[in-house]
GUDRENKE-610416 format. One record per residue: x, y, z of N, C-alpha, C in turn; residue number from 1; residue in three letters. Coordinates in steps of 0.05 Angstrom, whole numbers, padded with zeros to 5 digits, always signed. Layout:
BEGIN
+--------+--------+--------+--------+--------+--------+--------+--------+--------+-----+-----+
|    n.u |    n.v |    n.w |   ca.u |   ca.v |   ca.w |    c.u |    c.v |    c.w |   k |   r |
+--------+--------+--------+--------+--------+--------+--------+--------+--------+-----+-----+
|      X |      Y |      Z |      X |      Y |      Z |      X |      Y |      Z | NUM | ALA |
...
+--------+--------+--------+--------+--------+--------+--------+--------+--------+-----+-----+
This chain:
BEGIN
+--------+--------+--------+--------+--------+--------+--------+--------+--------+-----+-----+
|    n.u |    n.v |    n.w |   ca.u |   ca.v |   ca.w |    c.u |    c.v |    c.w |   k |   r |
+--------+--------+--------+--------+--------+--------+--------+--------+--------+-----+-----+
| -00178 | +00193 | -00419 | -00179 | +00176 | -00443 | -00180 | +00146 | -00435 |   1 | UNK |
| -00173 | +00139 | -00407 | -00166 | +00107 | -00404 | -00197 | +00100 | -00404 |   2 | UNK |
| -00215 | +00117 | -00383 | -00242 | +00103 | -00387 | -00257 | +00107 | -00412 |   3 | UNK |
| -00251 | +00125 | -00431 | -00266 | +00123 | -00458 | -00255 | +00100 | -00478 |   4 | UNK |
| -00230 | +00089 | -00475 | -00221 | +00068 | -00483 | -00230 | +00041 | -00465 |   5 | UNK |
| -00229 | +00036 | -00444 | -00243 | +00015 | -00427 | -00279 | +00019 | -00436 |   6 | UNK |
| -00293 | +00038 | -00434 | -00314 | +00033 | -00446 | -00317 | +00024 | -00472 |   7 | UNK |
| -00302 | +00034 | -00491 | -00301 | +00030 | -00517 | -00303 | +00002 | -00520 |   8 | UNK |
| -00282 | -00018 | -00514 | -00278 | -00042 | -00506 | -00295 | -00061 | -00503 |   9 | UNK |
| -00311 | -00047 | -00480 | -00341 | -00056 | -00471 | -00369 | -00053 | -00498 |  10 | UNK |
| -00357 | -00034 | -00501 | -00389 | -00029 | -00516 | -00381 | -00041 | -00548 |  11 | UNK |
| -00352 | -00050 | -00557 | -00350 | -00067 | -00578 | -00333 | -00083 | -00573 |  12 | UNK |
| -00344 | -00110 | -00563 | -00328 | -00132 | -00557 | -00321 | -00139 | -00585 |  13 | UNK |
| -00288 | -00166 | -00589 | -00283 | -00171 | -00614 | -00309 | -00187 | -00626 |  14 | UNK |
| -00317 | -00194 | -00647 | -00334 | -00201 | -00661 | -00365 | -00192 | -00649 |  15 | UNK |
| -00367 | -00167 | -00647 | -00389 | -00153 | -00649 | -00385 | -00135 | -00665 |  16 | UNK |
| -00417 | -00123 | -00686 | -00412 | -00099 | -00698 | -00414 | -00079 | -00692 |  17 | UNK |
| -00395 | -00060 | -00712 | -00387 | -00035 | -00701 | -00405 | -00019 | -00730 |  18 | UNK |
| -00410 | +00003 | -00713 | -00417 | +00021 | -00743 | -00404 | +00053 | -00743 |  19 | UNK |
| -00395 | +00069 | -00755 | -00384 | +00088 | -00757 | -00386 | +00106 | -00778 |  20 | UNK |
| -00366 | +00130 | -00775 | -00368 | +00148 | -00805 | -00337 | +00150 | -00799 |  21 | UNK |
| -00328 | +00148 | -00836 | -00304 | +00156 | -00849 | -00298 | +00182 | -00835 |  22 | UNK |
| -00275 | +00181 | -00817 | -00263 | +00221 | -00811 | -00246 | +00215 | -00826 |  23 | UNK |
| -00215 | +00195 | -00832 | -00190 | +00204 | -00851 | -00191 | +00181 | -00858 |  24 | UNK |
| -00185 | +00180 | -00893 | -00173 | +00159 | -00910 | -00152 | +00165 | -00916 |  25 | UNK |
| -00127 | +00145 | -00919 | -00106 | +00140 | -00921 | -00107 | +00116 | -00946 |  26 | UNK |
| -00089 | +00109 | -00959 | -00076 | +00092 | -00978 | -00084 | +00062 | -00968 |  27 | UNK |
| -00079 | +00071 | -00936 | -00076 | +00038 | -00923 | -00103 | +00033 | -00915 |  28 | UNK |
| -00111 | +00049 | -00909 | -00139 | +00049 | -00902 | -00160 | +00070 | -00886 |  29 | UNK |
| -00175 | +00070 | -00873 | -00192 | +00089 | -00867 | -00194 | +00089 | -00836 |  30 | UNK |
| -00197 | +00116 | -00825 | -00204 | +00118 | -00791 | -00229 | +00121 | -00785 |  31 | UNK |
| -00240 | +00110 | -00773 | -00271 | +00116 | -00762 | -00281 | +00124 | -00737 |  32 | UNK |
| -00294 | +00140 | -00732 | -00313 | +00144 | -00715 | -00328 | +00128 | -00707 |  33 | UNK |
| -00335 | +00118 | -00688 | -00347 | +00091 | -00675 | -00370 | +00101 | -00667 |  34 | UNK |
| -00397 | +00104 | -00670 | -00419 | +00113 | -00655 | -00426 | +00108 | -00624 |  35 | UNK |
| -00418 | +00120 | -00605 | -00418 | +00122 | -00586 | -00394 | +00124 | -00572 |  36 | UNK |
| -00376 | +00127 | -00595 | -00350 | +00118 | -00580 | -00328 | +00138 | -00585 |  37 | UNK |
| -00330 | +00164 | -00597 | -00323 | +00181 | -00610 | -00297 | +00191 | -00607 |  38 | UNK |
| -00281 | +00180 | -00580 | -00259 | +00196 | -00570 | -00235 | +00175 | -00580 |  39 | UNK |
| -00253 | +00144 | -00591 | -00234 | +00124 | -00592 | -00236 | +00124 | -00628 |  40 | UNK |
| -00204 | +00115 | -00633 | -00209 | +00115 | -00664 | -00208 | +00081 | -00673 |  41 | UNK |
| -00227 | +00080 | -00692 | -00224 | +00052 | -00701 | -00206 | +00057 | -00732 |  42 | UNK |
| -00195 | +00027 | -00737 | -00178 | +00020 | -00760 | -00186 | +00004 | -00787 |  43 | UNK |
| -00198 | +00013 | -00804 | -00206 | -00013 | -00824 | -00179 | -00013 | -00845 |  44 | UNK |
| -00159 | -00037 | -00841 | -00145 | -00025 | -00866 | -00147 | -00036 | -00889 |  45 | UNK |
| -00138 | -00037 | -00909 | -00146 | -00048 | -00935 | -00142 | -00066 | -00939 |  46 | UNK |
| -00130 | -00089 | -00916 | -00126 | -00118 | -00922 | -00148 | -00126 | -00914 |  47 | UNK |
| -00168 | -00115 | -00891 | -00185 | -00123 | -00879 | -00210 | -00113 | -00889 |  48 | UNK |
| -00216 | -00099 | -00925 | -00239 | -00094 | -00932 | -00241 | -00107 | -00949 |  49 | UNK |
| -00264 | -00128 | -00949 | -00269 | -00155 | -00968 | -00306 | -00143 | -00972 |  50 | UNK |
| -00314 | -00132 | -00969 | -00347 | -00121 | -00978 | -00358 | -00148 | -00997 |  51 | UNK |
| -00381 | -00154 | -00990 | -00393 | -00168 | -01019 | -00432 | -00141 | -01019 |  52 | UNK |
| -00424 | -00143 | -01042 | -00413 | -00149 | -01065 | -00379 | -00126 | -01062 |  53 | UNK |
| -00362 | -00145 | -01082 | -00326 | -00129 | -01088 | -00331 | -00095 | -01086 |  54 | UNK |
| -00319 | -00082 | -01075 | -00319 | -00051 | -01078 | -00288 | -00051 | -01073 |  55 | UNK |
| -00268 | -00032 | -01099 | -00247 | -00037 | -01098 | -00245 | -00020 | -01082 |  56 | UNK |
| -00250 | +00012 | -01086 | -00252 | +00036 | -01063 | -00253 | +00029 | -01038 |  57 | UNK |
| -00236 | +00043 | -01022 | -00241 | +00039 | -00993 | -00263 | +00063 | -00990 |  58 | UNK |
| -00283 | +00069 | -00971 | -00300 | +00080 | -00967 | -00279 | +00111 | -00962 |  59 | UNK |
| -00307 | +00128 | -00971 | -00292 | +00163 | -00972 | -00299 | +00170 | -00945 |  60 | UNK |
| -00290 | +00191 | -00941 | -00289 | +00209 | -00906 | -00326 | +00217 | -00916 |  61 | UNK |
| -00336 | +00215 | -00895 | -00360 | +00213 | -00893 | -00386 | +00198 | -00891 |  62 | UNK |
| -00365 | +00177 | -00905 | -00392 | +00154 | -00908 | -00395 | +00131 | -00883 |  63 | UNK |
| -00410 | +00125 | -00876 | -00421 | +00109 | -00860 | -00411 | +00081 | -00866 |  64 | UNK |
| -00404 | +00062 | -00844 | -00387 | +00037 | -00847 | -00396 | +00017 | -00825 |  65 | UNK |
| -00411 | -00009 | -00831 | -00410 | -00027 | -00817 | -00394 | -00049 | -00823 |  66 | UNK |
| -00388 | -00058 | -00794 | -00357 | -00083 | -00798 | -00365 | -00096 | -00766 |  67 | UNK |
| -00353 | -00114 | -00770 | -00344 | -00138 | -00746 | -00316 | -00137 | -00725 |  68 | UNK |
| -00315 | -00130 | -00710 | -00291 | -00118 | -00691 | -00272 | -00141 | -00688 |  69 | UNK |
| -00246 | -00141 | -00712 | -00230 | -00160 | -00711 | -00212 | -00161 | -00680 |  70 | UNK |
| -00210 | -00144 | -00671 | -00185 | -00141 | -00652 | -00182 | -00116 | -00639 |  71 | UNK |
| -00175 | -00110 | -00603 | -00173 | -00087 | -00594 | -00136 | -00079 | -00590 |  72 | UNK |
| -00130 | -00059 | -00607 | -00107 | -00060 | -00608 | -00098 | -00047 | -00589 |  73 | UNK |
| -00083 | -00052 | -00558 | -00084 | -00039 | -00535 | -00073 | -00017 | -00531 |  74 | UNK |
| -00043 | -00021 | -00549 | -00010 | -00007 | -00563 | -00022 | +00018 | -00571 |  75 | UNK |
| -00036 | +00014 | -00583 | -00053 | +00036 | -00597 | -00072 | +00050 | -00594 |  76 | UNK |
| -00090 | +00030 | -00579 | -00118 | +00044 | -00559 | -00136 | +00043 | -00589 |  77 | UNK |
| -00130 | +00026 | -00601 | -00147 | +00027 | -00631 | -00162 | +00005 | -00634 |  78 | UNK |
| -00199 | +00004 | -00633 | -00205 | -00017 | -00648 | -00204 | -00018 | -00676 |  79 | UNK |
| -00191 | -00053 | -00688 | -00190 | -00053 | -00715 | -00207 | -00067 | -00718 |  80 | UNK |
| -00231 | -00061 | -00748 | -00254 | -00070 | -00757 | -00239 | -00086 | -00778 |  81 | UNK |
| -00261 | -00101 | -00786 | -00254 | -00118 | -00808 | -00285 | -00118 | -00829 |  82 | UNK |
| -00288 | -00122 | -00854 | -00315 | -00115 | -00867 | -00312 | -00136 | -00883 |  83 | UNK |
| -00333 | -00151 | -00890 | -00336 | -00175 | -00902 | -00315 | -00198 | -00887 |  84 | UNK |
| -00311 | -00224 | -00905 | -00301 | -00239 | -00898 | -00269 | -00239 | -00897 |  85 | UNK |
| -00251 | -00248 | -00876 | -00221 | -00245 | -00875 | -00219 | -00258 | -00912 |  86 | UNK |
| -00195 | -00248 | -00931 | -00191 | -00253 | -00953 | -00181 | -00274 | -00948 |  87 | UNK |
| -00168 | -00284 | -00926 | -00155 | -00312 | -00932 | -00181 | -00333 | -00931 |  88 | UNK |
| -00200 | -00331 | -00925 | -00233 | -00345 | -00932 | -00236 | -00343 | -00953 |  89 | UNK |
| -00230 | -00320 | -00975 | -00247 | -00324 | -00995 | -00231 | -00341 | -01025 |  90 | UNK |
| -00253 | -00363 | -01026 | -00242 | -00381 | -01043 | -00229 | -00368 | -01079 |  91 | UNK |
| -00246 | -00351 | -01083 | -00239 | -00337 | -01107 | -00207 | -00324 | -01104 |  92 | UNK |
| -00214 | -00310 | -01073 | -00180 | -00291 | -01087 | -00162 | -00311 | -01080 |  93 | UNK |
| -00160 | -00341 | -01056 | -00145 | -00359 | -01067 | -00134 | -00368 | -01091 |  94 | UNK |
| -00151 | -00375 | -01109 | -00145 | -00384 | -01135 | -00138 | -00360 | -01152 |  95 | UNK |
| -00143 | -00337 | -01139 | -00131 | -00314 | -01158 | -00106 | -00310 | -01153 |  96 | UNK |
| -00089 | -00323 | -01127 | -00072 | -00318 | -01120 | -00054 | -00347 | -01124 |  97 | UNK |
| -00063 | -00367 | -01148 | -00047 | -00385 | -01144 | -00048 | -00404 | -01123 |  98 | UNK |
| -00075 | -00404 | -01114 | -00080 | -00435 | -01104 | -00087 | -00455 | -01102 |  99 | UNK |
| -00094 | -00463 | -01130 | -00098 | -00479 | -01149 | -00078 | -00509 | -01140 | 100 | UNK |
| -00090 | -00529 | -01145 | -00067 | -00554 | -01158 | -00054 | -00554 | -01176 | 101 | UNK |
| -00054 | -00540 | -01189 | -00051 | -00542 | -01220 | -00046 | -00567 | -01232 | 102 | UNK |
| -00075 | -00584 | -01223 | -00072 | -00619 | -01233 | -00093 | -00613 | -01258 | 103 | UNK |
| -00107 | -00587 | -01263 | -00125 | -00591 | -01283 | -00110 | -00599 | -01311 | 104 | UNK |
+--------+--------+--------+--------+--------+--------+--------+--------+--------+-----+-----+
């Protein structure tokens, strides 16, 4: 497993894309299959799925998923994906969240 995770690594450095299929959804988020990488599990969790256009659903077991490789989690032997933009970027759910001046 160390060299299918050391390749893994290699073949998705952080901020390169990854593409995969849904094997288990969870609440928190979804595990993926990494195409080429099959022995290693990747992580999208639901803080880290921002899609444009909005999709509240996290993707179902089966479906196909492209994302941007936030981080190789070592502890874990897990790459975590990230899909669309980090939410703390996006100016809308700021202000949805009260980030306003409230000088209007």
């Amino acid at each position: 497993m160390e060299d299918a995770w050391e390749d893994a690594k290699l073949r998705y450095p952080v901020g390169s894309t990854a593409h995969g299929v849904v094997r288990v959804r969870r609440p928190f988020g979804v595990f993926i299959e990494l195409d080429g990488a099959p022995e290693v599990i990747a992580l999208l969790d639901i803080a880290s799925y921002n899609p444009d256009p909005l999709v509240v659903e996290l993707p179902e077991v089966g479906e196909g998923v492209f994302g941007e490789v936030a981080f190789h989690d070592e502890q874990k032997r897990q790459i975590r994906v990230r899909v669309g933009a980090p939410f703390w970027n996006d100016d809308a759910g700021r202000a949805d969240m009260g980030g306003g001046s409230g000088a209007d």
